[in-house]
C-alpha positions in Angstrom: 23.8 105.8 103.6 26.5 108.5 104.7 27.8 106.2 107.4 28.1 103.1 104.7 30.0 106.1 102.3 32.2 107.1 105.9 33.4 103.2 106.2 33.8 102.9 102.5 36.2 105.8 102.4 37.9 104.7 105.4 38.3 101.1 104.1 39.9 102.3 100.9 42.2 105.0 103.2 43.4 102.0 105.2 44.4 100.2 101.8 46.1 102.9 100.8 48.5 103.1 103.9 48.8 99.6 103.8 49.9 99.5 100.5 52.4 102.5 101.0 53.7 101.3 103.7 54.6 98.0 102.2 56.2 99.8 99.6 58.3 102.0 101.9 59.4 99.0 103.6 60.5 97.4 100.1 62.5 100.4 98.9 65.6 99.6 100.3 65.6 96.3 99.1 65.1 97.4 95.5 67.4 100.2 95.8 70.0 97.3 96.5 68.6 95.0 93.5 69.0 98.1 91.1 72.0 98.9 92.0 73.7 99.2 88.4 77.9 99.2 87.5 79.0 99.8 84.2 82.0 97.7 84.8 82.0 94.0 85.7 83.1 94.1 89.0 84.9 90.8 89.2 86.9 91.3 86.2 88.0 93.9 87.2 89.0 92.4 91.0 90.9 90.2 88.7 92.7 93.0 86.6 93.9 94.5 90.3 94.6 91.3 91.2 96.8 90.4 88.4 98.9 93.7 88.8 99.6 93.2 92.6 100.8 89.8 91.7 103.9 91.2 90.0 105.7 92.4 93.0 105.5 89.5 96.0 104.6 90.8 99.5 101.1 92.3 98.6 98.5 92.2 100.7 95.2 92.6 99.8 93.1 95.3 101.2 89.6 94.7 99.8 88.6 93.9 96.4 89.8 97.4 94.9 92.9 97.5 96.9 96.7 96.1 97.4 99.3 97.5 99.5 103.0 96.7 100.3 104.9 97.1 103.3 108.4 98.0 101.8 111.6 97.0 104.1 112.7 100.9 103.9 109.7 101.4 106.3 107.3 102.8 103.1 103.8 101.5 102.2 102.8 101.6 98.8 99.5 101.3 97.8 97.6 100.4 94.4 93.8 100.8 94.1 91.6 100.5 90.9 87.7 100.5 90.6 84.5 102.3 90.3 81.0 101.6 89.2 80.4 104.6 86.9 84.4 105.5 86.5 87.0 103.2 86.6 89.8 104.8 88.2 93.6 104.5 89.7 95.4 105.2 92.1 99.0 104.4 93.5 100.5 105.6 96.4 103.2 105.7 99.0 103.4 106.5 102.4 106.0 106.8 105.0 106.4 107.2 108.4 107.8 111.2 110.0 111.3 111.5 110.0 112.0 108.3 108.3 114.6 108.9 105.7 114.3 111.8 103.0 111.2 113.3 101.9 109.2 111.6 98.9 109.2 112.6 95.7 107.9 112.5 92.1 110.6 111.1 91.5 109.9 108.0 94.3 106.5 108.0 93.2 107.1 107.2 89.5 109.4 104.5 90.5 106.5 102.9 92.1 104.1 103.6 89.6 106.7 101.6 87.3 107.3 98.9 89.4 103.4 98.5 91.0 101.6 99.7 88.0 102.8 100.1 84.8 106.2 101.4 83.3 104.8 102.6 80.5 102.3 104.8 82.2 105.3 105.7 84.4 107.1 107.5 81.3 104.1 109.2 80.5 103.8 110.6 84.0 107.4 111.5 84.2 107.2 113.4 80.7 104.0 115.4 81.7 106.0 116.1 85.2 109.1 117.5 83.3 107.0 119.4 80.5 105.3 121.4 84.1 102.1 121.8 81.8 100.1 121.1 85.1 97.9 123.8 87.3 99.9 124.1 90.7 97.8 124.2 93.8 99.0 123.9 97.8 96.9 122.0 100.0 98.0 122.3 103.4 101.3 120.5 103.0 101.4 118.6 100.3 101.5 120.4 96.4 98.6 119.1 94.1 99.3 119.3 90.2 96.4 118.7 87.8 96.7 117.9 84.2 94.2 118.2 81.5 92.9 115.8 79.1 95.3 116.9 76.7 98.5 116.1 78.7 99.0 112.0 78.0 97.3 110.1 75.7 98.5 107.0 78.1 96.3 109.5 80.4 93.0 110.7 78.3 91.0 112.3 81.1 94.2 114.0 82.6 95.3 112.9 86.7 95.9 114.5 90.0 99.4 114.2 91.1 99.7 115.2 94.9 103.4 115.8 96.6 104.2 115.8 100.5 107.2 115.2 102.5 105.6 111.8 103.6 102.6 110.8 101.1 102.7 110.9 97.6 100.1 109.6 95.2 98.6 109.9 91.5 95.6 108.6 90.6 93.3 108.9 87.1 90.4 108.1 85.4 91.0 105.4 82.7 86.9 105.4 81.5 
């Protein structure tokens, strides 16, 4: 009888692996059918989409992201997605030595012209008023503003100055 209880134990142990195992295995393939975005993805694709199609010359980067190759030697770059926040970004790049340093100025020219004017204004009023927390990076100078700073803006942004890259980006839900 304790050698019938043994295989009975051992049977059940086996069906227990087995069925752990399987389990392990499948894990990764409903992590990736649970994976959940609180923003339609393709809509907004299409949104990004839309806004690159105002300048000509954009090329797309991936599904979140459009840049241009400017003749003055600059890249500017747009980006707007998220799963849980849907964010922005735009920037512009430039190669050492090429021409003056970038700006605030430069970058809310292209946020005008890549983005959206209005927001532009808004970012060029909360850059005049200097309500923002100054921080320095290495080489570049990173200004934060508040929630309270825009309403065009109402989770605050990151603005981020260097001689070569500039960029903003925010949170719009």
């Amino acid at each position: 009888m304790a050698g019938r209880l043994g295989s009975g134990v051992r049977c059940r142990m086996k069906i227990i692996v087995c069925v752990a195992t399987a389990l392990v295995a499948a894990m990764p393939s409903l992590a990736l059918t649970e994976d959940h975005c609180d923003f339609d993805q393709v809509a907004v694709a299409q949104q990004l989409l839309t806004k690159a199609h105002k300048v000509p010359g954009s090329k797309k980067v991936s599904s979140t992201e459009f840049l241009w190759a400017e003749e003055s030697g600059r890249t500017v770059q747009i980006s707007y997605g998220g799963c849980v926040d849907l964010g922005v970004e735009v920037s512009i790049s430039k190669p050492a030595g090429l021409g003056a340093p970038l700006s605030q100025d430069d970058l809310i020219r292209a946020v005008a012209r890549y983005w959206s004017t209005t927001d532009a204004e808004f970012l060029a009023e909360a850059l005049a008023g200097g309500r923002g927390e100054v921080q320095a990076n290495g080489k570049a100078r990173v200004i934060e503003f508040g929630r309270d700073v825009s309403g065009a803006f109402p989770f605050g942004f990151t603005v981020s100055l260097a001689s070569n890259h500039v960029w903003v980006s925010w949170q719009e839900l």
